[in-house]
VOLO-440560 format. One record per residue: residue number from 1; residue in three letters; x, y, z of N, C-alpha, C, O, CB in turn. Coordinates in steps of 0.2 Angstrom, whole numbers. Atoms other than C-alpha are relative to their C-alpha. Glycine has a CB too. Example, Ala and Ser with C-alpha at 12.3 -4.5 7.8 and 13.67 -1.06 7.14 Angstrom:
% residues 2
{1, "ALA", {4, -6, 0}, {62, -22, 39}, {4, 6, 0}, {9, 5, 3}, {-5, 0, 6}};
{2, "SER", {-4, -6, -1}, {68, -5, 36}, {-4, 5, 3}, {-1, 11, 4}, {2, 2, -7}};
***
This chain:
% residues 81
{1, "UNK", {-1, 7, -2}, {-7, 48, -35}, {7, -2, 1}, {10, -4, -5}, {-4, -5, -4}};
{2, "UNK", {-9, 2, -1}, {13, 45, -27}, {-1, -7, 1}, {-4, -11, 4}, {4, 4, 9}};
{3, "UNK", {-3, 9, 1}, {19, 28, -34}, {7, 1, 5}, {11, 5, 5}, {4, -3, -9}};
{4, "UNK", {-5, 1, -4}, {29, 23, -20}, {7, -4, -2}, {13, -3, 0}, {-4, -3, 5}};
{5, "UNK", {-5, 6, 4}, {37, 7, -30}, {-4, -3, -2}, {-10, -3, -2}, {5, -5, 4}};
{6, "UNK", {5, 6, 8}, {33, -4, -43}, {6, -7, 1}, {12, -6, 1}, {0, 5, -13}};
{7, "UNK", {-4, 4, 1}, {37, -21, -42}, {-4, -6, -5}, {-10, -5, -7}, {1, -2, 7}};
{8, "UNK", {6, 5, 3}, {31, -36, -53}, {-5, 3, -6}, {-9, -1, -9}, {-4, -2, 6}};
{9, "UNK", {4, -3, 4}, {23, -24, -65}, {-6, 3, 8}, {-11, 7, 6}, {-4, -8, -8}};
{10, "UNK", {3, -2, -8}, {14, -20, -46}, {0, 7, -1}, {4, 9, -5}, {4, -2, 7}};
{11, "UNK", {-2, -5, -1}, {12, -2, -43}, {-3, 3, 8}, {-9, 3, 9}, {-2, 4, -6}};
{12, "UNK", {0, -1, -6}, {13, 4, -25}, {0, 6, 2}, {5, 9, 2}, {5, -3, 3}};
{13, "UNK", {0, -7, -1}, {5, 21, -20}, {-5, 2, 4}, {-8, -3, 8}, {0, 5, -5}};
{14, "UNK", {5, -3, -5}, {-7, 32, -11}, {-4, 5, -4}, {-2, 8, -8}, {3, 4, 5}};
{15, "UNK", {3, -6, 5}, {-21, 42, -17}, {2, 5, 3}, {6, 5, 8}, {-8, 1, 0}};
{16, "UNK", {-2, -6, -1}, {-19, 60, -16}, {-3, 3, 3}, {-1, 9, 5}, {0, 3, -5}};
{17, "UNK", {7, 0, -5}, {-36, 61, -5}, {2, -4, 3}, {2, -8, 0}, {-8, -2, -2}};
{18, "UNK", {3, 7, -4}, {-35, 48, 9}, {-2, 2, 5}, {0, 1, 11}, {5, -5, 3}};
{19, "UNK", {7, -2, -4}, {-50, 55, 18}, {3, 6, 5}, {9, 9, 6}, {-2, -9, 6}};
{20, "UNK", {-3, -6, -3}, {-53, 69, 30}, {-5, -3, 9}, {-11, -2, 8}, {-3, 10, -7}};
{21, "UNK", {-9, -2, 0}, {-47, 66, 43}, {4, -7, -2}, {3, -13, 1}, {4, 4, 10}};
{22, "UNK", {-6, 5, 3}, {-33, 56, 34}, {-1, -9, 3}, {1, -11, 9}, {9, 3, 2}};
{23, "UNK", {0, 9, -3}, {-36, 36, 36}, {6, -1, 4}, {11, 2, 2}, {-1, -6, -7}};
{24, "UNK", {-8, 2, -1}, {-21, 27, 46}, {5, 0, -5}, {3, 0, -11}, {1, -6, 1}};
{25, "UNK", {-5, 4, 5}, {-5, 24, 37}, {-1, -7, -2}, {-1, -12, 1}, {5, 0, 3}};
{26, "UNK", {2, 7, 3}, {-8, 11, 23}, {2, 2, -7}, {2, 8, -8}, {-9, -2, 0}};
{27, "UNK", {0, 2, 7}, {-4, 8, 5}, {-5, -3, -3}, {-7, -8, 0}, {6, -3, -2}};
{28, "UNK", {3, 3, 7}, {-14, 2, -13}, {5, -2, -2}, {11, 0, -3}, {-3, 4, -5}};
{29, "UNK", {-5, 3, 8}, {-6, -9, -25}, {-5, -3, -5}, {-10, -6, -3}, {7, -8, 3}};
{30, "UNK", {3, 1, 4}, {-12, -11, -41}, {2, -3, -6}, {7, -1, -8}, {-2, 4, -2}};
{31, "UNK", {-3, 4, 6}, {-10, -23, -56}, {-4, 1, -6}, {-9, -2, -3}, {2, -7, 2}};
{32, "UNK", {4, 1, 3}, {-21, -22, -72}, {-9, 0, 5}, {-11, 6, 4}, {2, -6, -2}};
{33, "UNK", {6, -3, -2}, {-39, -22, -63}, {-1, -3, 8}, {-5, -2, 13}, {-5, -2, -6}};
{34, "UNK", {0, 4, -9}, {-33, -33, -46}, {3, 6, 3}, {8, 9, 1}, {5, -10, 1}};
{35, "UNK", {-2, -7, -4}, {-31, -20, -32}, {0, -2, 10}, {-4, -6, 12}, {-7, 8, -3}};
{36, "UNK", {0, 2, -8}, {-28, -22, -12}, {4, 8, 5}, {7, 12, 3}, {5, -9, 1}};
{37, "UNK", {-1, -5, -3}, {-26, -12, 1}, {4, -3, 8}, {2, -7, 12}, {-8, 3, 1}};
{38, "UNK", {-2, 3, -7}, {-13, -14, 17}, {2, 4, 4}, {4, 10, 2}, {5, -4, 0}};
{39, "UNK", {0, -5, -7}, {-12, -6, 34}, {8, -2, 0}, {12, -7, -1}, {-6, -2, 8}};
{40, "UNK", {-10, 2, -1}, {6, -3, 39}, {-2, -1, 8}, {-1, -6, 12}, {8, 11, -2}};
{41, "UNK", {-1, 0, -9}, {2, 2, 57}, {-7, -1, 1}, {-11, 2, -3}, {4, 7, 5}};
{42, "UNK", {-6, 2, -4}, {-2, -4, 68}, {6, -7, 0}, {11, -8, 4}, {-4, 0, 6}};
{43, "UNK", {-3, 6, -2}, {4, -21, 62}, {-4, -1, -8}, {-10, 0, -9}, {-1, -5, 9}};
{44, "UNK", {3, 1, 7}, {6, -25, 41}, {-5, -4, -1}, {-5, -9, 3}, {3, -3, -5}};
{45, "UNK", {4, 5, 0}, {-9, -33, 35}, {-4, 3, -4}, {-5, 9, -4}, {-3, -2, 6}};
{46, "UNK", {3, -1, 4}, {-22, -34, 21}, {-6, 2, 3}, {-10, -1, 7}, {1, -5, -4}};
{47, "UNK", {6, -2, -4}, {-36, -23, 24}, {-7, -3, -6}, {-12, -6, -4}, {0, 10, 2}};
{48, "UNK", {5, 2, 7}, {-47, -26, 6}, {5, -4, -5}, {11, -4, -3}, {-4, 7, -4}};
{49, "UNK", {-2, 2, 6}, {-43, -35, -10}, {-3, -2, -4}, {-6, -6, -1}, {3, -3, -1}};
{50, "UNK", {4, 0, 5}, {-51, -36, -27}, {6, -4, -4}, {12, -3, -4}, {-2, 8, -3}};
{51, "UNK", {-6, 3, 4}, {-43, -50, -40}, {6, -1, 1}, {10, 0, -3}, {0, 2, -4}};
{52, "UNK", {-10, 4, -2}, {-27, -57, -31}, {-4, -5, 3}, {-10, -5, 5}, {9, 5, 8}};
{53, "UNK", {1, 7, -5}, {-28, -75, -25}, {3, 2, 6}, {5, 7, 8}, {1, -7, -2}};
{54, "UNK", {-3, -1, -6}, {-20, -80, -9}, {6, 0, -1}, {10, 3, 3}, {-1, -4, 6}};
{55, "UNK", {-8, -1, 1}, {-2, -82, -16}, {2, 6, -2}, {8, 8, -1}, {4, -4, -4}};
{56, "UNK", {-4, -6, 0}, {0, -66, -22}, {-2, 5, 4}, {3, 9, 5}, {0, 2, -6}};
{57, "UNK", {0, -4, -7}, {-7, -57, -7}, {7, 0, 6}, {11, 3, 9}, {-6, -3, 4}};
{58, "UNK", {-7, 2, -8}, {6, -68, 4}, {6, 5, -5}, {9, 9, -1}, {4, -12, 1}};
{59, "UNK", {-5, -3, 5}, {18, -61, -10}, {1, 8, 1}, {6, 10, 3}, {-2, -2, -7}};
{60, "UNK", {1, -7, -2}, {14, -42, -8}, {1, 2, 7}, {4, 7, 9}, {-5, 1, -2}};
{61, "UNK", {-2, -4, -8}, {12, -42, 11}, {8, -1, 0}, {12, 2, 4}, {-3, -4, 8}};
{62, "UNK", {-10, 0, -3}, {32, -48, 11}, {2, 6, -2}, {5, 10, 2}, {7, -6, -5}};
{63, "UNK", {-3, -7, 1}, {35, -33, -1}, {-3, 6, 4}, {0, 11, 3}, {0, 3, -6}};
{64, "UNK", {5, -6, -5}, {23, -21, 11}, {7, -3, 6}, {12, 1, 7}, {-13, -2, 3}};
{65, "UNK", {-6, -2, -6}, {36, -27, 25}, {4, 0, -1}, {7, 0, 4}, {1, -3, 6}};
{66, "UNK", {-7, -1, 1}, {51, -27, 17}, {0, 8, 0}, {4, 10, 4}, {4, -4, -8}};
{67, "UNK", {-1, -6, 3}, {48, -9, 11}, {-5, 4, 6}, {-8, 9, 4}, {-2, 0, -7}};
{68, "UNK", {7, -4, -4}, {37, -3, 26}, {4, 7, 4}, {1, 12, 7}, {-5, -6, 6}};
{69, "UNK", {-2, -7, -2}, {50, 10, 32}, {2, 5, -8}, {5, 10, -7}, {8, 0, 5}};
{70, "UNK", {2, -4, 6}, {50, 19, 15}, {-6, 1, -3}, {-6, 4, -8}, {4, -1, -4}};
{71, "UNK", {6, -1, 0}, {32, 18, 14}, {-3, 4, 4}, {-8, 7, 3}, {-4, -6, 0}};
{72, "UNK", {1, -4, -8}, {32, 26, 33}, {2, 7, -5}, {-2, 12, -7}, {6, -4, 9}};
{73, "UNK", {-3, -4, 2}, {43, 38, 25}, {-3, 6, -6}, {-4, 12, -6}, {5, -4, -1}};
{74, "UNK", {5, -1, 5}, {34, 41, 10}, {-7, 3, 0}, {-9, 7, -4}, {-1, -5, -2}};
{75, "UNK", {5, -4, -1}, {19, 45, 17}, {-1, 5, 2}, {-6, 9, 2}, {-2, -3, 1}};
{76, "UNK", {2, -7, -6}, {23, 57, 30}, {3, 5, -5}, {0, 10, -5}, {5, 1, 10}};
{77, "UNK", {-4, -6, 5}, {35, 68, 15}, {-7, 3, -3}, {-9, 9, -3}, {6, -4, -6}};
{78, "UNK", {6, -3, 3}, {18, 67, 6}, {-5, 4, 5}, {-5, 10, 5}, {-4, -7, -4}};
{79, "UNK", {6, -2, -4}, {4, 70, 20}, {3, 4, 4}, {-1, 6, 9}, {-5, -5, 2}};
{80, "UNK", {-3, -5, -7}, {16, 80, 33}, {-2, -3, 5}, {-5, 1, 7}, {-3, 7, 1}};
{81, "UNK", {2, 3, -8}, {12, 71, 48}, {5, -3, 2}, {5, -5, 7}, {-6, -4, 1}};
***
């Protein structure tokens, strides 16, 4: 499981499986037992979430687009594509 970044006690990564064949590009972030899921492409955006309200989602998608070329980046080093 590649942590991408940790923000906030946050931890920002990818499973080591993401399906066959490979789901889009997207990140997890996880805190204690609240977890969400965001699509990078085609355009950021929360795909699931478990225990965050709505301010800290708005809060995370800023860091999913502040950070979404080293998440791009990140993921093709890991999955080659």
């Amino acid at each position: 499981m590649p942590i991408v970044l940790r923000y906030k006690g946050y931890s920002f990564f990818f499973f080591s499986n993401e399906g066959n064949p490979i789901e889009p590009l997207h990140i997890h972030v996880r805190k204690g037992d609240a977890i969400a899921k965001f699509w990078i492409k085609p355009a950021v955006g929360v795909a699931h979430s478990h225990g965050l309200n709505s301010n800290e989602l708005t809060e995370l998608l800023g860091i999913v687009e502040e950070n979404k070329k080293l998440i791009e980046r990140s993921w093709h080093e890991y999955f080659g594509d």
